[in-house]
C-alpha positions as CSV (number, residue, x, y, z in Angstrom):
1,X,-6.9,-46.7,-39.7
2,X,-3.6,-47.1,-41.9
3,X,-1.0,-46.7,-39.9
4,X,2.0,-44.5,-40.5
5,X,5.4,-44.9,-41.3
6,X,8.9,-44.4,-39.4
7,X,11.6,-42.7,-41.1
8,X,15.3,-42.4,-39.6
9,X,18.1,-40.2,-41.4
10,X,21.6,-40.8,-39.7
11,X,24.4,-38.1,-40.9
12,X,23.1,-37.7,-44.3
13,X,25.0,-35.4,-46.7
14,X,23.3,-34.4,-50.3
15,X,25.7,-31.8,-52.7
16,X,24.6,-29.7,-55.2
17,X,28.0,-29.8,-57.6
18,X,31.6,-30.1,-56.0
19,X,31.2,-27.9,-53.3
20,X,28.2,-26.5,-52.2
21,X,26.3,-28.8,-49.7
22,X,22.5,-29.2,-50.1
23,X,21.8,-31.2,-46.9
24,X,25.0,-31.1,-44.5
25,X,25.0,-33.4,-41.8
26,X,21.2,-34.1,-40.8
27,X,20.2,-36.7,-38.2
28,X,16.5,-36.8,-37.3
29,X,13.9,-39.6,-35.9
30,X,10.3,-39.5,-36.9
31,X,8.0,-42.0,-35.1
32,X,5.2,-43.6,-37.2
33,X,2.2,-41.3,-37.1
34,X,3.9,-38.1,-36.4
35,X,3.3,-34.8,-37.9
36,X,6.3,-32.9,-38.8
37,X,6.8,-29.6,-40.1
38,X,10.0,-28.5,-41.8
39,X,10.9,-24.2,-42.1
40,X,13.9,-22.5,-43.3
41,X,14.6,-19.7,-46.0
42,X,14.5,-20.5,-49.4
43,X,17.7,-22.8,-50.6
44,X,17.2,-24.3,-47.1
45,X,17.3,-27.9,-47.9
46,X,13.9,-28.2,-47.2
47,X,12.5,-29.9,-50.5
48,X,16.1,-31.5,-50.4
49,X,15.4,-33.6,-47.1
50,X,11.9,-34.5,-48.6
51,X,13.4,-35.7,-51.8
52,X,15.7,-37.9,-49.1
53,X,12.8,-39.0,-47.0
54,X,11.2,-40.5,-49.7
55,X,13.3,-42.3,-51.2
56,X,13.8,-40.2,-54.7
57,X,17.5,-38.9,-53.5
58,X,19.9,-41.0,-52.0
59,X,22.1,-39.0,-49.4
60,X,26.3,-39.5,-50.2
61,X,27.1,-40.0,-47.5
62,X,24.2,-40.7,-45.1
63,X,21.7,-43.7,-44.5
64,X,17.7,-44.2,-44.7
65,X,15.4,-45.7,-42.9
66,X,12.0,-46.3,-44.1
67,X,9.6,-48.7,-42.0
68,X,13.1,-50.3,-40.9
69,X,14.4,-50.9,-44.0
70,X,16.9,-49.1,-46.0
71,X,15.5,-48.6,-49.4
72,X,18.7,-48.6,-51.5
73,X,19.7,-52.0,-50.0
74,X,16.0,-53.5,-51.6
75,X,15.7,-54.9,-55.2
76,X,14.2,-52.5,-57.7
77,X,10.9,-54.5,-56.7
78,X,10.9,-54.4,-53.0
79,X,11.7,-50.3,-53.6
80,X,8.6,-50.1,-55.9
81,X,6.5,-51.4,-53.3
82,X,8.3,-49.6,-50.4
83,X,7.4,-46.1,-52.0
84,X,3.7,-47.4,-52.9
85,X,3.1,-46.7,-49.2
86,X,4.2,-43.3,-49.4
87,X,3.1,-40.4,-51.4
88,X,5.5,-37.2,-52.5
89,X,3.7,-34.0,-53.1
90,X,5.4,-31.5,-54.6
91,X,5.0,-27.5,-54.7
92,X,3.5,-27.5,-58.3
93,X,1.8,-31.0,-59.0
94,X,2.1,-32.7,-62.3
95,X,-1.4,-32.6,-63.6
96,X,-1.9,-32.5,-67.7
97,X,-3.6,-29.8,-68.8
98,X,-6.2,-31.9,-70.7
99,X,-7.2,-34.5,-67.5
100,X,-10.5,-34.0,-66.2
101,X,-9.8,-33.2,-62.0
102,X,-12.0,-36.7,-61.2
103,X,-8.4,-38.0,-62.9
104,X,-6.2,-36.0,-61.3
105,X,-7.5,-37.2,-58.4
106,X,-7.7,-40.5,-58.4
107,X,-4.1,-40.8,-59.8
108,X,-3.3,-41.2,-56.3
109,X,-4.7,-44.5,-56.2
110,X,-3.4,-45.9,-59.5
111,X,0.1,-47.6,-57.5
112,X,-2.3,-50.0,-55.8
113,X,-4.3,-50.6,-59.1
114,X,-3.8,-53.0,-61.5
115,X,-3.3,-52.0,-64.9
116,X,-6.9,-53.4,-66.2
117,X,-8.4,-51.6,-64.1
118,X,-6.1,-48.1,-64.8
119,X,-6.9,-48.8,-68.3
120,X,-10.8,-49.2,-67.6
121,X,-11.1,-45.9,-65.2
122,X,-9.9,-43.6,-67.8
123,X,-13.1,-45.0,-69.3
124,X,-15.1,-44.6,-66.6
125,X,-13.4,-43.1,-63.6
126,X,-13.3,-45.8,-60.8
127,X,-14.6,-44.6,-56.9
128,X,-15.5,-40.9,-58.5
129,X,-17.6,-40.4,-55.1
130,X,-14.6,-40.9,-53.2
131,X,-12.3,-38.0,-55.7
132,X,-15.6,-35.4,-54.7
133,X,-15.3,-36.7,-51.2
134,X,-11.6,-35.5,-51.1
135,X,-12.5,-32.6,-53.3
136,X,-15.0,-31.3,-50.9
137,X,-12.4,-31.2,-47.9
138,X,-10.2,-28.5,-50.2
139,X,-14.1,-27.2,-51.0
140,X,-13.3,-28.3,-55.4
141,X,-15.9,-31.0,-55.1
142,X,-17.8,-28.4,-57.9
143,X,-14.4,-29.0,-60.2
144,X,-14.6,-32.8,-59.9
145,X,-15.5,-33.3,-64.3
146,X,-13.3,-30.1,-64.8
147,X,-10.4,-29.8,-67.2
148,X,-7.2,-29.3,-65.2
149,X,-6.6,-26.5,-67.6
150,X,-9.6,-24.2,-66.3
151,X,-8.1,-24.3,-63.1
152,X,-6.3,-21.5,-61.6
153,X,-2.8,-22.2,-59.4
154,X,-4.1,-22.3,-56.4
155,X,-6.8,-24.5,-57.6
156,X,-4.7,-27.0,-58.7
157,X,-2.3,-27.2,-56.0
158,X,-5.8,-28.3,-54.4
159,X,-6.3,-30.8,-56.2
160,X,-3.0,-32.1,-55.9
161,X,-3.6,-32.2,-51.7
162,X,-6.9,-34.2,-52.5
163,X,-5.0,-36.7,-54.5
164,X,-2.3,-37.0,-51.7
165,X,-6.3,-37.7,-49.6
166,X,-7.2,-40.7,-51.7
167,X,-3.7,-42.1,-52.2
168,X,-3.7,-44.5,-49.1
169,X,-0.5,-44.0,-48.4
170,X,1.2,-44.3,-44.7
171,X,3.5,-41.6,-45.2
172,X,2.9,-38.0,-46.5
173,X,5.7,-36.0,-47.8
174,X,4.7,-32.5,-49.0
175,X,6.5,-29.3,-50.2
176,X,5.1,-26.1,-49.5
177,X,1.2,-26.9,-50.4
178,X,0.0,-23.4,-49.3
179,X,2.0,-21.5,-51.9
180,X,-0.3,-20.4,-54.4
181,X,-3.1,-19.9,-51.7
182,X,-4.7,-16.7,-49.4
183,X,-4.2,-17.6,-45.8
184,X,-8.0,-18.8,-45.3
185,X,-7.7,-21.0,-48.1
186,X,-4.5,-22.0,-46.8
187,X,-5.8,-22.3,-43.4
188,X,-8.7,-24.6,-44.7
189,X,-6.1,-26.7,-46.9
190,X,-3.7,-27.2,-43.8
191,X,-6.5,-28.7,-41.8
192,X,-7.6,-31.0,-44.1
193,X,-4.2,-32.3,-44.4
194,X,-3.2,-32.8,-41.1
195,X,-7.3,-33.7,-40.0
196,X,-7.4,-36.6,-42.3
197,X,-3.3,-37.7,-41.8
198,X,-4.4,-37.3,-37.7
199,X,-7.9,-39.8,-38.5
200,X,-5.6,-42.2,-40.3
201,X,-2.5,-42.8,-38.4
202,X,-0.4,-41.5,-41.2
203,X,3.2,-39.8,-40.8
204,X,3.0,-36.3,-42.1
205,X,6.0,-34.7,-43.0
206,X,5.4,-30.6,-44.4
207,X,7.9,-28.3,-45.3
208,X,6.4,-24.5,-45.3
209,X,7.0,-21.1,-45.8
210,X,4.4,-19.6,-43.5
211,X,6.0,-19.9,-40.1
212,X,2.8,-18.8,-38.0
213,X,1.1,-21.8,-39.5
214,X,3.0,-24.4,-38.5
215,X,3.8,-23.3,-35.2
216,X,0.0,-23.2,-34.8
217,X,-0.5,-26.6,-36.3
218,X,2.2,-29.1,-36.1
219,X,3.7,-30.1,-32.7
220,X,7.1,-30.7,-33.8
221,X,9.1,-28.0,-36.1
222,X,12.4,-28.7,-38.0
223,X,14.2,-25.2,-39.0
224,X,16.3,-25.7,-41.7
225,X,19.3,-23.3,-42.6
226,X,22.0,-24.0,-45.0
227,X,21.5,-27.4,-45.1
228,X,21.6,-28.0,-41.8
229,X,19.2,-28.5,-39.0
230,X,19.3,-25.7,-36.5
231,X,16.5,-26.8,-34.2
232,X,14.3,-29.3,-33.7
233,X,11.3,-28.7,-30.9
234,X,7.7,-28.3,-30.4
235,X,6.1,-25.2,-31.1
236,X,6.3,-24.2,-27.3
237,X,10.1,-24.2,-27.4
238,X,10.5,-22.1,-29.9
239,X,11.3,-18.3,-29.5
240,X,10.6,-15.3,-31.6
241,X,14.4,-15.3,-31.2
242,X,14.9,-17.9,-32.8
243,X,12.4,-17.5,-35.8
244,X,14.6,-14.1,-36.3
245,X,18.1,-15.7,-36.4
246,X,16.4,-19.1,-38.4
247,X,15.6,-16.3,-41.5
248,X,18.3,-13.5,-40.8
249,X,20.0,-12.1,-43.7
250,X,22.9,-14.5,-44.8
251,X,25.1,-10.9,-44.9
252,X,24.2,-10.4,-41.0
253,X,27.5,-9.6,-39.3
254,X,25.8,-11.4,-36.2
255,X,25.7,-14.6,-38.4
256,X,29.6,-16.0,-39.1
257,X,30.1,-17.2,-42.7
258,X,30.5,-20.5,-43.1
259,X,32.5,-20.8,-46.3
260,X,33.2,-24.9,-46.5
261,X,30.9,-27.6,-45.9
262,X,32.3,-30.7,-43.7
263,X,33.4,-34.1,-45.2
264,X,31.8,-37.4,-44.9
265,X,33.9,-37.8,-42.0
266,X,34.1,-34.5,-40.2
267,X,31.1,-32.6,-38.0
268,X,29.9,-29.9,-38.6
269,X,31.1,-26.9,-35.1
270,X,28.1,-25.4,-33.0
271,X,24.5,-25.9,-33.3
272,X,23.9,-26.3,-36.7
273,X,25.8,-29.5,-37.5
274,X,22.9,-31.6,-35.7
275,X,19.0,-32.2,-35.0
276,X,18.5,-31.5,-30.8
């Protein structure tokens, strides 16, 4: 087992521009191990917090915590080996067309490689039974000497969750990996994730846009609106009420506008300004 990592945001603040406020105010905890999902409507901060989590956006104002250290107080090579033990997924992964899936895959492993043996993979792929391995949870392991280019989108945005599998990494951040799949595809993919994170001690941290899965999977839920977390429970705690207001039309007259986004120094009123 690997072992996950702990992550701790205090009163982080991330602008888009001079005005509009990407992440407004966020304060959250996770505890090694722990499987987080993130929901919110589109433009919710969602991939914004993940980009903060790992270490690729720096919140002005705000801290980091990652493992108990705060990664923009490390040298540039104490930072590269901080985020070798995590692994970013993003919504559409960066695979070249050309690259056999067996590559794809095993990119996840090339942080912890040296570059002889980078060099020498490309050659002959290095632990090709362990790419089919995480192939097979996603059900690719057919694809593994595929071109990346004869995939379709869903297909590829499998590939990416096996190379997250194989990437040994203690903390998983990953944006909206169901996106270009049906639900039973989905379903299957979700498992996987969260199965081998569970087997491994990993921290899992997944922002989604299919609500009914991640109340039936995760046992913590982050609903993002605006920027700004609205709530932050398990999946027991959490009403159909609440789903409804979380995604009501910004144009509701139940919802008042919120114009202005707070200073460094100033909170933001009512339930929004803080995780609870």
């Amino acid at each position: 087992m690997r072992g996950g990592m702990s992550l701790a945001v205090e009163r982080a603040f991330v602008r888009h521009g001079a005005t509009r406020c990407a992440l407004c105010d966020v304060t959250l905890a996770v505890a090694p191990g722990e499987q987080v999902a993130l929901i919110g409507p589109s433009g919710a901060g969602k991939t914004t917090l993940l980009a903060v989590l790992g270490a690729a956006r720096r919140p002005e104002p705000g801290s980091l915590m990652i493992a108990g250290q705060d990664p923009w107080a490390l040298s540039g090579s104490a930072l590269r080996r901080l985020r070798q033990r995590l692994f970013i997924a993003p919504q559409a992964p960066p695979l070249p067309p050309r690259q056999r899936v067996v590559h794809a895959v095993l990119a996840g492993r090339m942080p912890h490689w040296s570059l002889g043996k980078a060099l020498g993979s490309l050659v002959r792929p290095t632990d090709a039974g362990i790419a089919r391995e995480a192939l097979a949870a996603f059900s690719l392991e057919h694809k593994l000497w595929e071109h990346v280019d004869r995939l379709s989108g869903g297909e590829r945005q499998r590939v990416g969750l096996a190379r997250a599998l194989v990437s040994e990494a203690q903390l998983l951040l990953v944006d909206e990996p169901l996106s270009a799949l049906d639900p039973a595809l989905g379903r299957q993919a979700l498992r996987a994730l969260i199965d081998s994170a569970r087997a491994n001690g990993v921290t899992l941290v997944c922002s989604l846009h299919h609500v009914e899965f991640a109340l039936e999977n995760f046992p913590r839920i982050i609903g993002l609106r605006d920027g700004s977390a609205v709530f932050d429970r398990p999946p027991s705690q959490i009403s159909p009420a609440d789903i409804e207001r979380l995604y009501r039309d910004r144009d509701d007259p139940d919802i008042a506008p919120d114009n202005t986004s707070p200073g460094p120094g100033e909170s933001r009123p009512a339930i929004a300004a803080r995780c609870f």
